[in-house]
N, CA, C and O atoms as a Maestro MAE file, in Angstrom:
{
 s_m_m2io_version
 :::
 2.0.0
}

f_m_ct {
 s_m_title
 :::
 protein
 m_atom[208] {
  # First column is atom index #
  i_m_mmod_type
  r_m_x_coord
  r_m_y_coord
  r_m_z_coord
  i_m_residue_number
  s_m_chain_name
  s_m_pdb_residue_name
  s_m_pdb_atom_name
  i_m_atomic_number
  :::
  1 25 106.412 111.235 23.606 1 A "UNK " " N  " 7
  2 3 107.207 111.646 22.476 1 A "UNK " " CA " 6
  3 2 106.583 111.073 21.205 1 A "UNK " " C  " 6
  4 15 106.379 109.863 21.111 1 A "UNK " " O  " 8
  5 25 106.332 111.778 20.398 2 A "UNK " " N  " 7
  6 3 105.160 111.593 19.262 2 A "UNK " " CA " 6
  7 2 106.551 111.643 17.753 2 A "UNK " " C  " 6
  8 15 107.730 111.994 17.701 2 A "UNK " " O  " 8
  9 25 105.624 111.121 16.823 3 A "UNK " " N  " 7
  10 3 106.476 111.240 15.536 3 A "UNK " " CA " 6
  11 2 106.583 112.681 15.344 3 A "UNK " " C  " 6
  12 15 107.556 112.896 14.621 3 A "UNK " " O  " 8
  13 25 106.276 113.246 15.522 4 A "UNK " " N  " 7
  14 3 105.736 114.994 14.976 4 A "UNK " " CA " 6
  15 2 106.519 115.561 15.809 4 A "UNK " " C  " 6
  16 15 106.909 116.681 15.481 4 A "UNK " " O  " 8
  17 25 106.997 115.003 17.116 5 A "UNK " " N  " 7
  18 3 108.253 115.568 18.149 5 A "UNK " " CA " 6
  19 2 109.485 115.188 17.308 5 A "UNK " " C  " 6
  20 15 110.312 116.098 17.268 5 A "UNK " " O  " 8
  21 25 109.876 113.890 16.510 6 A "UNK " " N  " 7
  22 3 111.133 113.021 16.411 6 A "UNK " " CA " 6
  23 2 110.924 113.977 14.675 6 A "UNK " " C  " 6
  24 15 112.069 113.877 14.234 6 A "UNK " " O  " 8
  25 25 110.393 114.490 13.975 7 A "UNK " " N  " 7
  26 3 109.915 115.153 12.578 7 A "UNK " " CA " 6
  27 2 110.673 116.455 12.748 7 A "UNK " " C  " 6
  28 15 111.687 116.695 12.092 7 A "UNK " " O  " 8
  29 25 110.121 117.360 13.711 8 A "UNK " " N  " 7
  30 3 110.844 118.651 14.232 8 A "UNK " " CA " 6
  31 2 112.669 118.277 15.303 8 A "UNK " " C  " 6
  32 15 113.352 119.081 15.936 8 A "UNK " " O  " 8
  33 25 112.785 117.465 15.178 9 A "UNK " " N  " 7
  34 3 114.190 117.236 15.958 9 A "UNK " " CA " 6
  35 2 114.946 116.567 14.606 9 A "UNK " " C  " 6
  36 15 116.140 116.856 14.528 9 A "UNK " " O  " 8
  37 25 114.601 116.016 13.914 10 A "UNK " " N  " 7
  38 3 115.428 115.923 12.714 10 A "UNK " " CA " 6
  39 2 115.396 117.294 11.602 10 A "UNK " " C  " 6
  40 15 116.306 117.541 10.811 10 A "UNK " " O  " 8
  41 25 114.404 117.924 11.720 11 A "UNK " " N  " 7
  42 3 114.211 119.524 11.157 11 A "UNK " " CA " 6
  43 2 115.571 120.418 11.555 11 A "UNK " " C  " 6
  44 15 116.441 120.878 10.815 11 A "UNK " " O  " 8
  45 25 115.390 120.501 13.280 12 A "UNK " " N  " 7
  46 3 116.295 121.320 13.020 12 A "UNK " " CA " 6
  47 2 117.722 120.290 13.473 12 A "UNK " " C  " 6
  48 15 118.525 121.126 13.888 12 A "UNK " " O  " 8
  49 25 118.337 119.019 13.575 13 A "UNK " " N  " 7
  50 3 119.446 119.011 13.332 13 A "UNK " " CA " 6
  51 2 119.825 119.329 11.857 13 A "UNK " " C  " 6
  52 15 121.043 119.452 11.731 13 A "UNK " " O  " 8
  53 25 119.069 119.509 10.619 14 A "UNK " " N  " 7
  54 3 119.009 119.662 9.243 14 A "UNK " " CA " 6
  55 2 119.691 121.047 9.421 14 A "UNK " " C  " 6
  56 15 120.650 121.415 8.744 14 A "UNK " " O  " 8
  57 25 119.177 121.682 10.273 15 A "UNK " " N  " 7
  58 3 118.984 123.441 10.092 15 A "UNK " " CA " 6
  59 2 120.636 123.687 10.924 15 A "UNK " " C  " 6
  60 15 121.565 124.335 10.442 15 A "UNK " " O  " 8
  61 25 120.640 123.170 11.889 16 A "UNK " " N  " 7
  62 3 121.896 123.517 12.833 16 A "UNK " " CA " 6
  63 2 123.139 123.627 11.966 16 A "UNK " " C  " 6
  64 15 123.887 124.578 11.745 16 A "UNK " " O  " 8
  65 25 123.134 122.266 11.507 17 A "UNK " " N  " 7
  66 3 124.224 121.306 10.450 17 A "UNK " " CA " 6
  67 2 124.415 121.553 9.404 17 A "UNK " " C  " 6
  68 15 125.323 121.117 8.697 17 A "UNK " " O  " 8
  69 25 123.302 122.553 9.032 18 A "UNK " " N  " 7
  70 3 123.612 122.792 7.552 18 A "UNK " " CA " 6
  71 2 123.319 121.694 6.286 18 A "UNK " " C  " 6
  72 15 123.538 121.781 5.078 18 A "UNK " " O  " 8
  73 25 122.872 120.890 6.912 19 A "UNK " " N  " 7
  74 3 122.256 119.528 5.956 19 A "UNK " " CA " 6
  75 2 120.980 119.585 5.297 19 A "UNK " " C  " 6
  76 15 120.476 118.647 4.680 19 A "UNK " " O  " 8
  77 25 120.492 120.700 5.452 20 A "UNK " " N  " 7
  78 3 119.028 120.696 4.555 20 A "UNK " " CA " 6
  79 2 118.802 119.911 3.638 20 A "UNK " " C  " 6
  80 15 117.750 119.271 3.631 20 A "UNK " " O  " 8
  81 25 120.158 119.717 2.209 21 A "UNK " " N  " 7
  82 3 119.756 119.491 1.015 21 A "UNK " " CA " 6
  83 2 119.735 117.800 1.252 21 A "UNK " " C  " 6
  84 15 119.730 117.127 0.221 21 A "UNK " " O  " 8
  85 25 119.721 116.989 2.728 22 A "UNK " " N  " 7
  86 3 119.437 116.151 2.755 22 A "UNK " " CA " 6
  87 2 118.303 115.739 3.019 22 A "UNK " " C  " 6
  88 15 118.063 114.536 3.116 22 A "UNK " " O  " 8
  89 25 117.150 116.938 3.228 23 A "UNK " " N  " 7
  90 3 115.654 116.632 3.441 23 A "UNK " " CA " 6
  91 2 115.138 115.953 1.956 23 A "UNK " " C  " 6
  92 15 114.227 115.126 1.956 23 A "UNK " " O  " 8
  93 25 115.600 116.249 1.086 24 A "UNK " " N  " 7
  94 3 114.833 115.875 -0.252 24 A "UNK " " CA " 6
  95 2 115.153 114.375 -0.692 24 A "UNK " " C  " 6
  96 15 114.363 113.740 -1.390 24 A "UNK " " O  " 8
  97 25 116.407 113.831 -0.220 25 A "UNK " " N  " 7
  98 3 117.046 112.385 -0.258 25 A "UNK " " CA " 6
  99 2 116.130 111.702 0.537 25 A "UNK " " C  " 6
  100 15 115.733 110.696 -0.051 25 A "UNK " " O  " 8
  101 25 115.535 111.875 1.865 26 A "UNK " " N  " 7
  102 3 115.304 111.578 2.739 26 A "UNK " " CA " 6
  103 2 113.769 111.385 2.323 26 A "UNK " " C  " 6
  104 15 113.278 110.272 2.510 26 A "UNK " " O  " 8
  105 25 113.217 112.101 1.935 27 A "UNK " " N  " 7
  106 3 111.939 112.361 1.698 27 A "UNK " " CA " 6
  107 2 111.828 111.460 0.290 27 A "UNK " " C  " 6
  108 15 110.733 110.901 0.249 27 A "UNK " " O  " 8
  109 25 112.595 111.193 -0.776 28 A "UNK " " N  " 7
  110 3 112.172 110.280 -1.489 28 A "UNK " " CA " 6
  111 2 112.770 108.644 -1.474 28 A "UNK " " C  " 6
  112 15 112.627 107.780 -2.340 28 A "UNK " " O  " 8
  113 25 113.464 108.571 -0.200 29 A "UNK " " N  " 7
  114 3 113.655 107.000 0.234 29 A "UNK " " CA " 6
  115 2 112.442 106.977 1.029 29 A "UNK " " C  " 6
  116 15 111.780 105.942 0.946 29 A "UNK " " O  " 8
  117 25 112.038 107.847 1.738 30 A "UNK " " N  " 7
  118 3 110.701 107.198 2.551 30 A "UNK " " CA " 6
  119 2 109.754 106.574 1.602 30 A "UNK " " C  " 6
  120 15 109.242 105.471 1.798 30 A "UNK " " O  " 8
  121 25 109.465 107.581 0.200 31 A "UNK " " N  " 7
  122 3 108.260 107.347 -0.555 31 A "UNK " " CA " 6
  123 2 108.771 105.691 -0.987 31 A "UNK " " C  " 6
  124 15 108.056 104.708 -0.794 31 A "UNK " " O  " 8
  125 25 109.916 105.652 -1.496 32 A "UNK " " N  " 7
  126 3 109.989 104.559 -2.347 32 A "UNK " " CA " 6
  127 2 109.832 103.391 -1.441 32 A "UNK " " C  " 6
  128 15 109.663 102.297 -1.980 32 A "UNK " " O  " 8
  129 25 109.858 103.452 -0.331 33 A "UNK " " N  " 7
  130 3 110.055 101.959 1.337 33 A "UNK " " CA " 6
  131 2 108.978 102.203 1.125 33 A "UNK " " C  " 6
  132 15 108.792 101.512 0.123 33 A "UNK " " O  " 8
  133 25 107.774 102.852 1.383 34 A "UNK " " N  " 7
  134 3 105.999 103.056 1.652 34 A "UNK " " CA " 6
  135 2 105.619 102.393 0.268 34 A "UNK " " C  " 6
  136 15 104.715 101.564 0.374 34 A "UNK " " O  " 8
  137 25 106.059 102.560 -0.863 35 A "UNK " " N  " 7
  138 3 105.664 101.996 -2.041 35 A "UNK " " CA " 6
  139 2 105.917 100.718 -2.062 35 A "UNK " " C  " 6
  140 15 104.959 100.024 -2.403 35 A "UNK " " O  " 8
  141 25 107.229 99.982 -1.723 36 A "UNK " " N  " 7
  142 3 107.259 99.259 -2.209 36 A "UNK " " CA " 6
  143 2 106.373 98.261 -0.645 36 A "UNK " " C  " 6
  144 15 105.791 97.200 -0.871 36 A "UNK " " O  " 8
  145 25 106.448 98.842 0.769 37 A "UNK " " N  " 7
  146 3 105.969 98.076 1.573 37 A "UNK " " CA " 6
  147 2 104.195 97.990 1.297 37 A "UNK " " C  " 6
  148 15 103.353 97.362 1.939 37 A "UNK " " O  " 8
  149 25 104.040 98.832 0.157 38 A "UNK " " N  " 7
  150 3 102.503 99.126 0.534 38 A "UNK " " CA " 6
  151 2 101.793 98.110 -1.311 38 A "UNK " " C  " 6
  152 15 100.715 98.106 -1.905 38 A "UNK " " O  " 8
  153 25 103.097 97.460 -1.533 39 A "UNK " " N  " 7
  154 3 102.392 97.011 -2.514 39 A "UNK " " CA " 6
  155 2 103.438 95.645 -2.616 39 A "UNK " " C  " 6
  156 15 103.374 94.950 -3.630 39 A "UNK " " O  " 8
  157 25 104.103 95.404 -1.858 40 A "UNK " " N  " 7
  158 3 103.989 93.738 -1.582 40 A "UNK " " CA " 6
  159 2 103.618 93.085 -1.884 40 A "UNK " " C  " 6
  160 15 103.970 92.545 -2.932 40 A "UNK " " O  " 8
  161 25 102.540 92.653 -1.073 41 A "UNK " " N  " 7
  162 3 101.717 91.528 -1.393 41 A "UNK " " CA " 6
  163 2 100.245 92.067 -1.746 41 A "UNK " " C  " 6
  164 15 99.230 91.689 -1.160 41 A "UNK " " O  " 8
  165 25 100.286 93.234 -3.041 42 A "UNK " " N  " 7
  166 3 99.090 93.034 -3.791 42 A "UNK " " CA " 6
  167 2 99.544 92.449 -4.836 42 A "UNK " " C  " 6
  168 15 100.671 91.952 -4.857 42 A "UNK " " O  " 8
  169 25 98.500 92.424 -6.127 43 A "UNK " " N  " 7
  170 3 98.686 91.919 -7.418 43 A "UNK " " CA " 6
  171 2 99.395 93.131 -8.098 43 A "UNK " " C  " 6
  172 15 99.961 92.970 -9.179 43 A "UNK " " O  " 8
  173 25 99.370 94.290 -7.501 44 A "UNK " " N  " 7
  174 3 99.983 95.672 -8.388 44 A "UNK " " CA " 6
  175 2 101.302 95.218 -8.201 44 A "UNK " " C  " 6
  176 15 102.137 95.970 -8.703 44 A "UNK " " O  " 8
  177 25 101.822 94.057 -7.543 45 A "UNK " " N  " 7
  178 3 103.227 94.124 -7.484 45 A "UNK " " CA " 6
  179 2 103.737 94.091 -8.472 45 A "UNK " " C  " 6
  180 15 104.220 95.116 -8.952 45 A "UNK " " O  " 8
  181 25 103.805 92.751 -9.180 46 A "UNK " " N  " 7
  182 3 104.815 92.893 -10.474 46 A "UNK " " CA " 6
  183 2 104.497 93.755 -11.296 46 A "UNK " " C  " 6
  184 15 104.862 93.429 -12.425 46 A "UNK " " O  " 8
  185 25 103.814 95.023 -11.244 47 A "UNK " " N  " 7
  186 3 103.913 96.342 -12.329 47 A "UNK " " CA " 6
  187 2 104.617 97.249 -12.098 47 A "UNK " " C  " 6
  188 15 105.065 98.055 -12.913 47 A "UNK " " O  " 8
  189 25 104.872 97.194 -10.400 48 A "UNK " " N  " 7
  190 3 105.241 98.238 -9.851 48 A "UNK " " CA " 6
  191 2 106.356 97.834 -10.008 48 A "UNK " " C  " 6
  192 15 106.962 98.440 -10.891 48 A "UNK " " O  " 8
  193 25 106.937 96.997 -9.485 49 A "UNK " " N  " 7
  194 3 108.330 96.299 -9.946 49 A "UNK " " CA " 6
  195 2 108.781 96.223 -11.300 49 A "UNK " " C  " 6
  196 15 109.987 96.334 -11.521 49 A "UNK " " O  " 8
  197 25 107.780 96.007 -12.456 50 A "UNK " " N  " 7
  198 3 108.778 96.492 -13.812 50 A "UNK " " CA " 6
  199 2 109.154 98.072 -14.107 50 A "UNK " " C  " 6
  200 15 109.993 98.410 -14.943 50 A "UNK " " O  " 8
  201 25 108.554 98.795 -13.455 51 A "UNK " " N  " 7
  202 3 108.895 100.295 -13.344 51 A "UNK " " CA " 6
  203 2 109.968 100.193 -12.940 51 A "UNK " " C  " 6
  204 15 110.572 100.981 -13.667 51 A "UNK " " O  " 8
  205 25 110.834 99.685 -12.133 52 A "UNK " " N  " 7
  206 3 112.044 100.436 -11.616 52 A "UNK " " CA " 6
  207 2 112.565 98.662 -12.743 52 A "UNK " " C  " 6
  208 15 113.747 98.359 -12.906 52 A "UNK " " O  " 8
  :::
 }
 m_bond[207] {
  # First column is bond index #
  i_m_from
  i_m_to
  i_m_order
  :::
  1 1 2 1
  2 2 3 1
  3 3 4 2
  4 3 5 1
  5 5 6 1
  6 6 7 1
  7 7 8 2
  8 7 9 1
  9 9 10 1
  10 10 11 1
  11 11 12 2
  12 11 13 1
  13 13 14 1
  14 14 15 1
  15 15 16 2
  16 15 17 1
  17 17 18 1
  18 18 19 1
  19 19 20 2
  20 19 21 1
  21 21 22 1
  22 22 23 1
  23 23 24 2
  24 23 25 1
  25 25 26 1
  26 26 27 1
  27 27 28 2
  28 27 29 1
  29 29 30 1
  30 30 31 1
  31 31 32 2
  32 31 33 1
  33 33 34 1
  34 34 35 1
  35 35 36 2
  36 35 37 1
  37 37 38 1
  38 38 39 1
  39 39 40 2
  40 39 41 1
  41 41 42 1
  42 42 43 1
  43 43 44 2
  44 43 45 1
  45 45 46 1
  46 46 47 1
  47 47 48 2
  48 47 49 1
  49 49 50 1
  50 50 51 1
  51 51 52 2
  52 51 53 1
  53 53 54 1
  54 54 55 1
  55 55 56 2
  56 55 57 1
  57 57 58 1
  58 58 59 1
  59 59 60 2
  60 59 61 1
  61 61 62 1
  62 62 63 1
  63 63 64 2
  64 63 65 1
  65 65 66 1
  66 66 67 1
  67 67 68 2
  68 67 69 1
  69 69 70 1
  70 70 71 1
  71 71 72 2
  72 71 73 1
  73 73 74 1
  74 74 75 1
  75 75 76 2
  76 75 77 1
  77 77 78 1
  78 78 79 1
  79 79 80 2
  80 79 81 1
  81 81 82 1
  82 82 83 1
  83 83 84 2
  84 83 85 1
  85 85 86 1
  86 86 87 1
  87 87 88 2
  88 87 89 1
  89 89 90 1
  90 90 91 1
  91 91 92 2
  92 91 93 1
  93 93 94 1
  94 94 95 1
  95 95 96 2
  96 95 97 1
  97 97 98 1
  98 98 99 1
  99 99 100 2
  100 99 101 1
  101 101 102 1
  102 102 103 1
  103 103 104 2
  104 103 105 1
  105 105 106 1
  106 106 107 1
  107 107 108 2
  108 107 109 1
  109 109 110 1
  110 110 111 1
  111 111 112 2
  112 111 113 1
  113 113 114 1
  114 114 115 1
  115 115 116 2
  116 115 117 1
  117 117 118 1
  118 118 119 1
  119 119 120 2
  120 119 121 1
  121 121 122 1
  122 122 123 1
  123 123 124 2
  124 123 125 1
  125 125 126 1
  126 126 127 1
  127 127 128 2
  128 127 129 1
  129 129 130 1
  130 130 131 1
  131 131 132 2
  132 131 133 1
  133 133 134 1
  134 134 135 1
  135 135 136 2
  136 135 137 1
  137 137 138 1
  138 138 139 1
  139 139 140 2
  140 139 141 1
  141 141 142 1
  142 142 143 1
  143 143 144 2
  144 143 145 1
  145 145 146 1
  146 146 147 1
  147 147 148 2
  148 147 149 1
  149 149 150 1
  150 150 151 1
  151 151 152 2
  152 151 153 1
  153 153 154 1
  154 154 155 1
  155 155 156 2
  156 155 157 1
  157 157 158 1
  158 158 159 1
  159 159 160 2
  160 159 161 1
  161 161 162 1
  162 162 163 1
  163 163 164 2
  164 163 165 1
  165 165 166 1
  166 166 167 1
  167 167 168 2
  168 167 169 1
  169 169 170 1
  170 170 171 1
  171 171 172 2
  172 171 173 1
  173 173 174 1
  174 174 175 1
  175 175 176 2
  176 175 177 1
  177 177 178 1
  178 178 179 1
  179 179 180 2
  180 179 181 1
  181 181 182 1
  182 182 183 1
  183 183 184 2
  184 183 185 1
  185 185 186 1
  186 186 187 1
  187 187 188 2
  188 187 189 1
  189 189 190 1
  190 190 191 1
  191 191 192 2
  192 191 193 1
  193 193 194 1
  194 194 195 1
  195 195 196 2
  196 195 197 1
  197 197 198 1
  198 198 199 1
  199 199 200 2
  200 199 201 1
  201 201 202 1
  202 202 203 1
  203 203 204 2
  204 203 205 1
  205 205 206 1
  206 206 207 1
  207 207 208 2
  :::
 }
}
């Protein structure tokens, strides 16, 4: 069972449920967790952090 299996099983409970307009919520909490996990512990931190 691959991410790309668990990607298409949250697809279509979206689709079943009628929850689509929660793909776009979803899709920009991932970005912002990857951002902020992916800049931690560089020196870009405290810039990235006065942005928000």
């Amino acid at each position: 069972m691959g991410k790309l299996s668990i990607l298409g099983e949250f697809w279509q409970f979206l689709k079943v449920r009628k929850k689509i307009w929660l793909a776009p919520i979803v899709f920009v909490l991932v970005l912002l967790g990857l951002l902020i996990v992916a800049t931690g512990n560089s020196a870009l931190a405290p810039f990235i952090y006065a942005l928000f």
